[in-house]
C-alpha positions as CSV (number, residue, x, y, z in Angstrom):
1,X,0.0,0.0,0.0
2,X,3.0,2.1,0.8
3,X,4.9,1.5,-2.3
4,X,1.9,2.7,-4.0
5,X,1.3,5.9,-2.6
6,X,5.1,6.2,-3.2
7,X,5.0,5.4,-6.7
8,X,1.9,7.5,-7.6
9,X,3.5,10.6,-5.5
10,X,7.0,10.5,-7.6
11,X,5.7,9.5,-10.7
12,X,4.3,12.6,-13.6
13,X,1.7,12.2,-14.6
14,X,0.5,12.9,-18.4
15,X,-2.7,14.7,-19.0
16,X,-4.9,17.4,-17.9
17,X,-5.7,20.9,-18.9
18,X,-2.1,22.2,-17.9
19,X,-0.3,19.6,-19.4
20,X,1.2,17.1,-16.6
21,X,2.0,17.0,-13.0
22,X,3.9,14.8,-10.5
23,X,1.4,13.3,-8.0
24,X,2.7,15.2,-4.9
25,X,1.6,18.5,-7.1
26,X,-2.0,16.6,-7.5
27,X,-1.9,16.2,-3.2
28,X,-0.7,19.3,-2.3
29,X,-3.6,21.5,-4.9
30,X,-6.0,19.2,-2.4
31,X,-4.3,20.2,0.4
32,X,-4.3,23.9,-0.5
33,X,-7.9,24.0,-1.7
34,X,-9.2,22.4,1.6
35,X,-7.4,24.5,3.8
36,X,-8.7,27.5,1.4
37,X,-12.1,26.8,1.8
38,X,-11.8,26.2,5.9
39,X,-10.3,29.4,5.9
40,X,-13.1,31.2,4.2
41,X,-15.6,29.6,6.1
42,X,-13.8,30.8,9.3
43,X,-13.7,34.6,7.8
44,X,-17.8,34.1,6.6
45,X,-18.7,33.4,10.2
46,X,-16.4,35.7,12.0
47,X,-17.6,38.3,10.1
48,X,-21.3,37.6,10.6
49,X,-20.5,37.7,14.2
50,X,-19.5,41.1,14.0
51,X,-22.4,42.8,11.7
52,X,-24.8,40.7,15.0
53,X,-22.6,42.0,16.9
54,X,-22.7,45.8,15.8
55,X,-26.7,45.2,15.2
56,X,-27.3,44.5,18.7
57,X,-25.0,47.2,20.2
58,X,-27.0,49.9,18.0
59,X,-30.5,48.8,19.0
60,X,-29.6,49.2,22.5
61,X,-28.4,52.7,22.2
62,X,-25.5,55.2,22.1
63,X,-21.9,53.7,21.6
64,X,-18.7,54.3,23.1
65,X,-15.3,54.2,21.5
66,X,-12.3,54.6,23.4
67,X,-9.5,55.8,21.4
68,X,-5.8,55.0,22.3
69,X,-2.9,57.4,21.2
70,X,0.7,56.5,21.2
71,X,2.5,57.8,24.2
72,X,4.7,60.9,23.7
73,X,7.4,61.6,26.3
74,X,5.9,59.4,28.8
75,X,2.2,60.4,28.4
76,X,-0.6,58.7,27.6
77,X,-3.0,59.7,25.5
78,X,-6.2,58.2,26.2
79,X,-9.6,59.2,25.8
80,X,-13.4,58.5,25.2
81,X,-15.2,59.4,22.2
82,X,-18.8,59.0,22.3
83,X,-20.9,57.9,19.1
84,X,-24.5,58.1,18.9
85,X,-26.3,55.4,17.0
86,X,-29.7,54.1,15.7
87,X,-30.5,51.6,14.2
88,X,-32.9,51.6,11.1
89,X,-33.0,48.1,9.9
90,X,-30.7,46.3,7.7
91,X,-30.5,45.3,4.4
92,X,-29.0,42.0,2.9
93,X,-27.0,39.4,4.0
């Protein structure tokens, strides 16, 4: 079973739409385009759980911001920006 897997990962193979490709090549475009598309899933649903996220914090009122400067000669420069926000509805997704 081994020698198998060995044989069809080192061997080129002839064929296919860009000519042909060592088996390794055919495993690792597998590889990549699974990992791809876990990825994207991953970014879909993290970024659903912000626009929820930023729904449910305008529907319950104003927002706050804090804002964070760099430090200059020892200083910080923090402070609060307020935000007021409705929220109409959404559209799509």
């Amino acid at each position: 079973m081994i020698d198998a897997i060995i044989e069809f990962m080192t061997t080129y193979h002839e064929g296919g739409r860009h000519g042909g490709m060592y088996g390794w090549v055919y495993v690792l475009a597998v590889a990549i385009s699974i990992g791809s598309a876990l990825a994207a899933r991953e970014l879909l649903e993290r970024r659903k759980r912000l626009l929820k996220n930023v729904n449910t914090r305008f529907a319950n009122g104003p927002l706050t911001a804090a804002v964070i400067l760099p430090t200059f000669g020892g200083q910080s420069g923090e402070g609060i920006l307020a935000l007021e926000g409705v929220c109409h509805g959404t559209q799509g997704t």
